[in-house]
C-alpha positions as CSV (number, residue, x, y, z in Angstrom):
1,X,0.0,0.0,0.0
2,X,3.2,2.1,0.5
3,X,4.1,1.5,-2.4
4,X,1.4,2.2,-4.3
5,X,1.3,6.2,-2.5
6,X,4.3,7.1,-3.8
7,X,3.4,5.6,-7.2
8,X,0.4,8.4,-6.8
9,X,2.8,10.9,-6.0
10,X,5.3,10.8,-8.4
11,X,2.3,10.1,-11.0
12,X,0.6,13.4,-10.0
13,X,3.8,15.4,-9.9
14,X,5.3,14.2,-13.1
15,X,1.8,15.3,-14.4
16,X,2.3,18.7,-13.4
17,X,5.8,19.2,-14.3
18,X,5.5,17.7,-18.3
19,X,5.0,20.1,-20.4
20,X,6.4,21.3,-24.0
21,X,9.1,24.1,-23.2
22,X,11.2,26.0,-25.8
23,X,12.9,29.6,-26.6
24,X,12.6,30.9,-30.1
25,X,14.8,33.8,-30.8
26,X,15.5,36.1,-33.8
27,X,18.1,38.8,-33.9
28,X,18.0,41.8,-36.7
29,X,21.3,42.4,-38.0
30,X,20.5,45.1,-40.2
31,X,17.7,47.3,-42.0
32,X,17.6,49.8,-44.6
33,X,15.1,52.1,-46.4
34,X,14.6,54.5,-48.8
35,X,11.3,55.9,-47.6
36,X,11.6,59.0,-44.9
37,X,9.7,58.1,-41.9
38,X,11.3,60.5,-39.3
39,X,11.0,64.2,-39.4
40,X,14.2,65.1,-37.1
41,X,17.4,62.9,-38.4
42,X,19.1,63.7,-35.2
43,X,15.2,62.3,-33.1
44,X,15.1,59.1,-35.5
45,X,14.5,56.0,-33.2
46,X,12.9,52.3,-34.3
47,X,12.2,49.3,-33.2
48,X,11.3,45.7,-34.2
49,X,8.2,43.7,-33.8
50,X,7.4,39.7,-34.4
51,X,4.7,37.6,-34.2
52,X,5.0,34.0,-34.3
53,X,1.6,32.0,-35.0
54,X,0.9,28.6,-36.8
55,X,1.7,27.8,-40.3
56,X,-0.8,29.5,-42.8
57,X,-1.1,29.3,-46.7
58,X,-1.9,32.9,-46.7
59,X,-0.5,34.7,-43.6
60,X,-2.3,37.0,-42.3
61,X,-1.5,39.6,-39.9
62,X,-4.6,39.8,-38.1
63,X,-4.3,38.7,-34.3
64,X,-3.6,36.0,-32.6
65,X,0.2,35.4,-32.8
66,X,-1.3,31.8,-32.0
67,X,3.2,30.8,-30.6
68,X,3.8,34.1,-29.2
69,X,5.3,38.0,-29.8
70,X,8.1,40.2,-28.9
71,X,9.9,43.4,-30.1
72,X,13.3,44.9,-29.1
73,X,13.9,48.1,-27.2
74,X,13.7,51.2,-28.9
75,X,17.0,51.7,-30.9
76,X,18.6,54.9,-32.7
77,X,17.8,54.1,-36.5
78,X,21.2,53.5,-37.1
79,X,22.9,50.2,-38.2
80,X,25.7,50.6,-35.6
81,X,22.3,50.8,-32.9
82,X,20.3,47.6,-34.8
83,X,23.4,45.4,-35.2
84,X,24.2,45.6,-31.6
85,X,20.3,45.1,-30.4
86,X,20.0,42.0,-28.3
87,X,18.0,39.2,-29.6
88,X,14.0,39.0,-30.0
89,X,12.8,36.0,-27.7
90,X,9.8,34.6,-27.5
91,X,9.3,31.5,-25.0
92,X,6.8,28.7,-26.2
93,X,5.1,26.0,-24.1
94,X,4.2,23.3,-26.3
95,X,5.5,20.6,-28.7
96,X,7.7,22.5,-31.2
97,X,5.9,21.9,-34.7
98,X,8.5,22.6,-36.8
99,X,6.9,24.6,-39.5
100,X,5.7,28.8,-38.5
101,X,4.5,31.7,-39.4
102,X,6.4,34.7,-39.3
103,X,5.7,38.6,-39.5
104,X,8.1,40.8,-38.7
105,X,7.5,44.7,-39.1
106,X,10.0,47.7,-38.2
107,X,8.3,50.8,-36.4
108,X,8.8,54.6,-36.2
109,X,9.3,56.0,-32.4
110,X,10.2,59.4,-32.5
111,X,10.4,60.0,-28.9
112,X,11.7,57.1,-26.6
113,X,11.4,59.3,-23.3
114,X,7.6,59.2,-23.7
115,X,5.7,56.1,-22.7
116,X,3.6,56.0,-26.0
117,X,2.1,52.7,-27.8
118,X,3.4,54.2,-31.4
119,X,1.8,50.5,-33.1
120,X,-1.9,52.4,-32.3
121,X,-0.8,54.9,-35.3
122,X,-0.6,52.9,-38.4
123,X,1.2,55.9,-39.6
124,X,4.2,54.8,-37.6
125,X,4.7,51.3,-39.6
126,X,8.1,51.6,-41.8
127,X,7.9,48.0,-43.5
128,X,6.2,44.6,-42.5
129,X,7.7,41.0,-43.6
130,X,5.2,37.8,-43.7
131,X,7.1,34.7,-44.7
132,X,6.5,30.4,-44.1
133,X,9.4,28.7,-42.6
134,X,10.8,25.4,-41.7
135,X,13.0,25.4,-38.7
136,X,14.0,22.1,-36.4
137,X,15.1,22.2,-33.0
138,X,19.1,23.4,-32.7
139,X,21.1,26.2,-31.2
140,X,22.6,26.7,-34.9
141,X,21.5,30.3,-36.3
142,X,20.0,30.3,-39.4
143,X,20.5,33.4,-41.5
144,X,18.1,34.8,-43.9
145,X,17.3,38.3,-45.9
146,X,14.6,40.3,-47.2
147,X,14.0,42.4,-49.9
148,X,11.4,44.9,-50.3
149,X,9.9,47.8,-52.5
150,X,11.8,50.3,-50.3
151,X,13.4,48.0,-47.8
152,X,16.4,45.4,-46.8
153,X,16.1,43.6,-43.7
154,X,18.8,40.9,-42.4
155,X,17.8,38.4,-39.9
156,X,19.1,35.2,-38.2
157,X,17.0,32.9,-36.2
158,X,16.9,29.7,-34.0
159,X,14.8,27.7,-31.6
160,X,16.0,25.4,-28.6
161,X,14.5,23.6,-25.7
162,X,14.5,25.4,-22.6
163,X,16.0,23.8,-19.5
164,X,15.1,20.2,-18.6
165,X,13.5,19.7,-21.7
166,X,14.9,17.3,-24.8
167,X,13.8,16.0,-28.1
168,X,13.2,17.1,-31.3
169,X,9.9,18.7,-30.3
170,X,11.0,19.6,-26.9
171,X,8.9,17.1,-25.7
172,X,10.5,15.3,-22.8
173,X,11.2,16.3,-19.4
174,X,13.5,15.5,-17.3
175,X,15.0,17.3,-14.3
176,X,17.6,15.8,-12.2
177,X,17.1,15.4,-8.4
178,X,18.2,13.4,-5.3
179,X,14.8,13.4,-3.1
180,X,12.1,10.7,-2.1
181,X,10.2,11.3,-5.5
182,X,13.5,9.8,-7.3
183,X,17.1,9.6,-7.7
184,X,18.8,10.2,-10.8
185,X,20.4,12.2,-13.6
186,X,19.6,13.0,-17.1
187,X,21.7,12.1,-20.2
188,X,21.6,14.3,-23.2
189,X,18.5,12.6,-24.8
190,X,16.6,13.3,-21.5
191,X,16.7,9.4,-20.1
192,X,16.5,9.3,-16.4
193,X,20.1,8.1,-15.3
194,X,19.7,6.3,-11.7
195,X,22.0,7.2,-9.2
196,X,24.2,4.3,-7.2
197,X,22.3,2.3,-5.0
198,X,18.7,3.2,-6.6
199,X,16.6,1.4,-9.5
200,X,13.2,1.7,-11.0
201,X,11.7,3.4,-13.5
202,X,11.9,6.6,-11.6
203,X,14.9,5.6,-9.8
204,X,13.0,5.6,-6.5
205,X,13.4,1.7,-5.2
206,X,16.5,1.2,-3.4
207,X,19.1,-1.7,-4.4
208,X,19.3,-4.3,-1.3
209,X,22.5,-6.5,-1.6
210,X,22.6,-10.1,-0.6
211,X,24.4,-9.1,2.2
212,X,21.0,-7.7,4.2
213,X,19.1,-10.1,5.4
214,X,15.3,-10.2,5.3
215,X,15.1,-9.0,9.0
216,X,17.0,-5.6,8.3
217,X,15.1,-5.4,5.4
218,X,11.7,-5.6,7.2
219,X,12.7,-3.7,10.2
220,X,10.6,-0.7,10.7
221,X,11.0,2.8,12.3
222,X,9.1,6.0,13.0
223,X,10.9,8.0,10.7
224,X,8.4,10.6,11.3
225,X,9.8,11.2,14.8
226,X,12.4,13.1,13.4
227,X,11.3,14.2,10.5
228,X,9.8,17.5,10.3
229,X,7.7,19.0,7.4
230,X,7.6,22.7,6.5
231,X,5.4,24.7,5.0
232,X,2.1,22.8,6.6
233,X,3.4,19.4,5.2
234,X,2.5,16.3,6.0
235,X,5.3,13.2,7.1
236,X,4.3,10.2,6.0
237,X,6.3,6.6,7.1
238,X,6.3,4.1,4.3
239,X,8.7,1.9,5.8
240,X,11.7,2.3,4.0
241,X,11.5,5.9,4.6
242,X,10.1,8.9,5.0
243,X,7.9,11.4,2.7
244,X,6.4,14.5,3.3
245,X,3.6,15.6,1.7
246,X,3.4,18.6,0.4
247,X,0.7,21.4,0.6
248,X,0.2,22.8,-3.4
249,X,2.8,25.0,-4.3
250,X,6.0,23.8,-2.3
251,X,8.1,20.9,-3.2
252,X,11.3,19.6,-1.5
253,X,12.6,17.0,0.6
254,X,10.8,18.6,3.6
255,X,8.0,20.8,1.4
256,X,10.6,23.8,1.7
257,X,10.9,25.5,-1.4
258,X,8.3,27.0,-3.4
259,X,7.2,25.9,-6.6
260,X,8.3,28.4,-9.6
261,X,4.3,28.2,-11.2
262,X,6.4,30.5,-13.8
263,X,8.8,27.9,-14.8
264,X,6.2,26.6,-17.2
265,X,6.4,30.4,-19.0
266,X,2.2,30.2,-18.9
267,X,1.8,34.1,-19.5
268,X,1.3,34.1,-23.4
269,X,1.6,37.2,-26.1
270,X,5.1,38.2,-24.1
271,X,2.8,38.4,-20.8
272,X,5.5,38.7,-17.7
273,X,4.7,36.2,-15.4
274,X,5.0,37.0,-11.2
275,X,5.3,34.1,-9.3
276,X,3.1,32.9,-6.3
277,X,1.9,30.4,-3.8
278,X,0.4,27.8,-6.0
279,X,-0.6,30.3,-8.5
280,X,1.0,33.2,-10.7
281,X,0.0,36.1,-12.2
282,X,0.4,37.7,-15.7
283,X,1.0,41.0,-16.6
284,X,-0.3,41.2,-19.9
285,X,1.1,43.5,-22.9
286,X,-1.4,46.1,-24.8
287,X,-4.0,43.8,-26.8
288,X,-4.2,40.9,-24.2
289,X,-6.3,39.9,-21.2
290,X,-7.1,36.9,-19.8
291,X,-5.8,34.3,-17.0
292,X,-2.8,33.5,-19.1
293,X,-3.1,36.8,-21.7
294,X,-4.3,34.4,-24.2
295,X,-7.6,36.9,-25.0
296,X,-7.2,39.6,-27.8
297,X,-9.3,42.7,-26.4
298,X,-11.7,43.6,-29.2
299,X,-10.2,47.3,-29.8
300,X,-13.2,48.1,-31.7
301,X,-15.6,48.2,-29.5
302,X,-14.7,51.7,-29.0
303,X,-16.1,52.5,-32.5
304,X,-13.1,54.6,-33.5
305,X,-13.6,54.7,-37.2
306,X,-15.9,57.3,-38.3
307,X,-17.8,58.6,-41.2
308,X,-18.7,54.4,-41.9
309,X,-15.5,53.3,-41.8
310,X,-15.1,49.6,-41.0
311,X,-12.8,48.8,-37.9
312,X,-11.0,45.2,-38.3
313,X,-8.8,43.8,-35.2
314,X,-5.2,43.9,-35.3
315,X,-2.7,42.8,-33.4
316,X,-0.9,46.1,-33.0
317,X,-4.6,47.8,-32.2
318,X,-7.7,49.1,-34.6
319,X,-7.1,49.5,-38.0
320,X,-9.8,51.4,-40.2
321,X,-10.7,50.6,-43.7
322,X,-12.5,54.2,-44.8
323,X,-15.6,54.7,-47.3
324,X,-14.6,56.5,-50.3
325,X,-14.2,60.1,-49.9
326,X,-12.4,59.8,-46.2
327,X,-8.9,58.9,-45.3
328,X,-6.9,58.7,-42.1
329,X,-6.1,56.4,-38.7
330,X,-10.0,57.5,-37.9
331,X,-11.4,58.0,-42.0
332,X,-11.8,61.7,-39.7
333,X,-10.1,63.2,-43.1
334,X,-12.8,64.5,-46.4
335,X,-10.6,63.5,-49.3
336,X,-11.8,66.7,-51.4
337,X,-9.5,67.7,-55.0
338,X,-5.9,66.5,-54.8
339,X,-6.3,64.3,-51.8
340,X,-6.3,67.8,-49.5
341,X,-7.1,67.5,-45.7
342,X,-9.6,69.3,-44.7
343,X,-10.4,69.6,-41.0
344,X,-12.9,67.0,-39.8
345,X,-16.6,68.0,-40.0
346,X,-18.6,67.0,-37.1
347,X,-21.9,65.5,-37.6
348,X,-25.0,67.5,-39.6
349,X,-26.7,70.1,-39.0
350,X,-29.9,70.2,-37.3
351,X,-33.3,71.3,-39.1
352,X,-33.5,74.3,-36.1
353,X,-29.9,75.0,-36.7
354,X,-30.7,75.7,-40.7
355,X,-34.2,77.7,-39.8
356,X,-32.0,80.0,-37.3
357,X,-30.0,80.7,-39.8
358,X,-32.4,81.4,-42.6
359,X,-33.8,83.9,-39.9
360,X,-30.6,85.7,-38.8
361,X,-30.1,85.8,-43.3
362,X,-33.2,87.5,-44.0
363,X,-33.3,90.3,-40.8
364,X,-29.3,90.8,-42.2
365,X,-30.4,91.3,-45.2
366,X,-33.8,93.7,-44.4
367,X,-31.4,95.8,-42.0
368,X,-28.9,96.2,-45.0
369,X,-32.0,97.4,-46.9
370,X,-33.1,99.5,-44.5
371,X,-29.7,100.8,-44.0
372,X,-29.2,101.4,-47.6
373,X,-32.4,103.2,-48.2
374,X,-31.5,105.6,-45.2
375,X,-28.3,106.6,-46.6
376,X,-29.7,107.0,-49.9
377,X,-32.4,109.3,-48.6
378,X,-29.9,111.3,-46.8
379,X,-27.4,112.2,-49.4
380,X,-30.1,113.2,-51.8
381,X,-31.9,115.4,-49.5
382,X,-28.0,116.7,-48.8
383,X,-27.6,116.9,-53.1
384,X,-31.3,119.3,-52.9
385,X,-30.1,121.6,-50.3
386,X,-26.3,122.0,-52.2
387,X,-28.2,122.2,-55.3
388,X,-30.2,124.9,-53.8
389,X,-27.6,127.1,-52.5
390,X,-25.4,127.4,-55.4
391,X,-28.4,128.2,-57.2
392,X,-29.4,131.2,-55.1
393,X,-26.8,133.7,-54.6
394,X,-28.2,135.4,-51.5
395,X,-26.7,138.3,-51.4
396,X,-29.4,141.1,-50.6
397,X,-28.7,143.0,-54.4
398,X,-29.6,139.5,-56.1
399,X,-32.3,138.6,-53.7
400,X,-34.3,142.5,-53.9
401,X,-33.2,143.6,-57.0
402,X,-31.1,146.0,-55.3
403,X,-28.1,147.8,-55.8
404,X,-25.9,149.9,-53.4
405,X,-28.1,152.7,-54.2
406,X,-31.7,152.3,-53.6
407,X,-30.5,150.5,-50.2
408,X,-31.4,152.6,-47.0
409,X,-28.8,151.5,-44.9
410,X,-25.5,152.2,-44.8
411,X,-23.8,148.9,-44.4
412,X,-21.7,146.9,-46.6
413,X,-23.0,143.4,-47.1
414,X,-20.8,142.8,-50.4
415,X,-18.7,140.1,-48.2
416,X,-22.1,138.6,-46.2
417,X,-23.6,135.5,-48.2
418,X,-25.3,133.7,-45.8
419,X,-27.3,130.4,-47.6
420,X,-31.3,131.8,-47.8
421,X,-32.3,128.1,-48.3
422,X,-34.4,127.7,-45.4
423,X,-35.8,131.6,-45.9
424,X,-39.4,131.4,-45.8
425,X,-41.4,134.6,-47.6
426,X,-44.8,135.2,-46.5
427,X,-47.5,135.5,-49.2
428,X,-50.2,136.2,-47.0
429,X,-53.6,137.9,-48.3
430,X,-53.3,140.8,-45.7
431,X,-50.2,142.0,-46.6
432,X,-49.9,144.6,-49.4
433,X,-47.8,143.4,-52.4
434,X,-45.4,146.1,-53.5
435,X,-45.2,146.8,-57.2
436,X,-42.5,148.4,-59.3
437,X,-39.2,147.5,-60.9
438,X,-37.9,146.5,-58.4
439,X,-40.3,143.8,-57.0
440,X,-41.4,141.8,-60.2
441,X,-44.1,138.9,-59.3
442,X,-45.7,136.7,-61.4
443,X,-49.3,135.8,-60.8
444,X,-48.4,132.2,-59.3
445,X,-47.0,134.4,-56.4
446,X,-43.5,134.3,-57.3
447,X,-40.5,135.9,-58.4
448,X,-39.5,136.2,-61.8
């Protein structure tokens, strides 16, 4: 009955700990292009993106990078910077296929003091690679280049089993150790190597010599009595020795390390991974949520195409495909005559927006009227008096008739002209019209 406990234990722990581990890694050795994509030489930073995802006919970029992603750190766009970048690594948990996808794209990043997600601007994408490849498990590099409309980039790239893992797929586990759940090394295939004295398929049955007898061998102790369990443990005798059992999440002769839940690299999409008791938790990078980041947050949800524009998912964030007549991140451009910006309209206007108007329009245009007519009225009434003035000359000889002569005062009014235009001259009945040749009146009743 003994024997068959620790057959449970090492069945459940061997359980837990066999899992698929690898690295893949990809350095960028160099990158040119012809197209301008910074707008200060001496501000011109870049950096590299991949995503790795299962083999596809047509490769898409579209989310999820099904193996994993990563990018470098933001580098000055120089080939001195990118040659000495360190390598792109993205840690896989499962049994290494051997064919992949591959996208790699180059970004713009103009200012690496600010803490900005430059992929949400497509504008900031310099180039993007999508290529099939075929790559076994080895620590040998293997180089390769690409050519595009307006760049070259050079790349190398492997993939290797993580610690305690071997085969071609990364497949087997084995980790050595010198405890009660077995006793043995690994070779370089990853065959459990059983140290002296032990045997068994998990190296956990000790070798008893002819030289013991069957009393020795059946003699029994309390090896509890002196055995102590940390961590909440439990001790349990099975004759030969003594185990402890562990509470979840330690490990250990005597339960007293801690389990590394992050050993198993169980954050996804380059999620960080923080170690706890029997559990972990991941820090995920922009686009990912979930236990284990393996959820793609819908970025569209947001709605932020406008004008009709279509939003589509991508790994790097939304990407807008606009209606015609619209361009931009957002389709918040009017393409209008030679693909000119215009600032963005905002929505239409209301029918009581367009009847306020009309209103203001026409009193504008029956005070410009009104306006008009006043001035109008104005300067000819100001034309009749002129008009009027230069007509009369008012001097008293004009006026009467008279000359210096026949006038009974004394006074000389040769220099006094004042304008008679608002004279008024009484033709009352009462008053006595004077005749002669001096006073000339017609019979209307006025001068001649």
């Amino acid at each position: 009955m003994a024997h068959l406990s620790l057959y449970c234990l090492l069945s459940v722990s061997l359980l837990q700990l066999v899992a698929s581990s690898g690295v893949f890694e990809l350095k960028v050795h160099s990158f040119s292009t012809t197209r301008r994509f910074c707008r200060r030489t001496r501000d011109c930073n870049i950096f590299f993106r991949i995503c790795l995802k299962h083999s596809e006919d047509v490769i898409s970029a579209e989310p999820p990078c099904t193996f994993g992603t990563g990018q470098t750190n933001v580098l000055r766009a120089d080939q001195s910077s990118i040659a000495s970048s360190a390598a792109i690594r993205v840690p896989f948990h499962f049994k290494w296929p051997g064919t992949f996808s591959l996208i790699i794209e180059a970004w713009n990043a103009e200012s690496p003091k600010e803490h900005h997600d430059y992929t949400e601007n497509q504008n900031n994408l310099i180039s993007r690679l999508a290529t099939r490849r075929r790559l076994a498990i080895g620590e040998d590099w293997s180089q390769d280049v690409h050519f595009g409309d307006q760049s070259e980039l050079r790349y190398s790239y492997h993939v290797f089993c993580d610690e305690f893992y071997f085969g071609e797929a990364c497949s087997d586990y084995c980790r050595p150790r010198d405890d009660t759940l077995g006793h043995y090394t690994c070779d370089e295939n990853g065959n459990r190597v059983c140290l002296e004295g032990w045997q068994g398929d998990y190296c956990s049955d000790r070798e008893y010599h002819l030289c013991v007898s069957d009393a020795q061998r059946s003699k029994r102790l309390d090896r509890c009595s002196h055995k102590t369990c940390a961590n909440g443990g439990e001790c349990v005798d099975l004759g030969a020795s003594a185990l402890c059992r562990c509470c979840p999440g330690f490990t250990g002769p005597r339960c007293e390390m801690n389990i590394d839940d992050c050993a198993r690299y169980p954050c996804q999409n380059a999620g960080t991974c923080q170690d706890g008791i029997n559990d972990y938790t991941c820090t995920c990078t922009l686009g990912f949520t979930g236990k284990n980041c393996s959820l793609r947050t819908d970025s569209c949800l947001t709605n932020p195409c406008l004008h009709g524009g279509t939003c589509y998912t991508h790994f790097s964030g939304p990407v807008c495909q606009c209606v015609p007549g619209f361009m931009g991140p957002n389709c918040e451009f009017p393409v209008q005559g030679g693909m000119e910006l215009m600032a963005p309209r905002v929505g239409r206007t209301s029918p009581s927006a367009v009847a306020v108007s009309c209103v203001l329009g026409v009193l504008a245009v029956f005070l410009g009227v009104c306006v008009g007519l006043v001035v109008i009225r104005r300067r000819r009434h100001r034309l009749r008096r002129q008009q009027l003035c230069d007509s009369v000359f008012n001097d008293l000889e004009t006026v009467n008739n008279f000359d210096r002569q026949h006038y009974p005062y004394d006074r000389d009014y040769g220099q006094v002209k004042p304008c008679n235009t608002e004279g008024r001259i009484s033709l009352a009945a009462s008053h006595t019209l004077p005749a002669g040749q001096d006073f000339l009146w017609s019979a209307g009743g006025g001068l001649r």
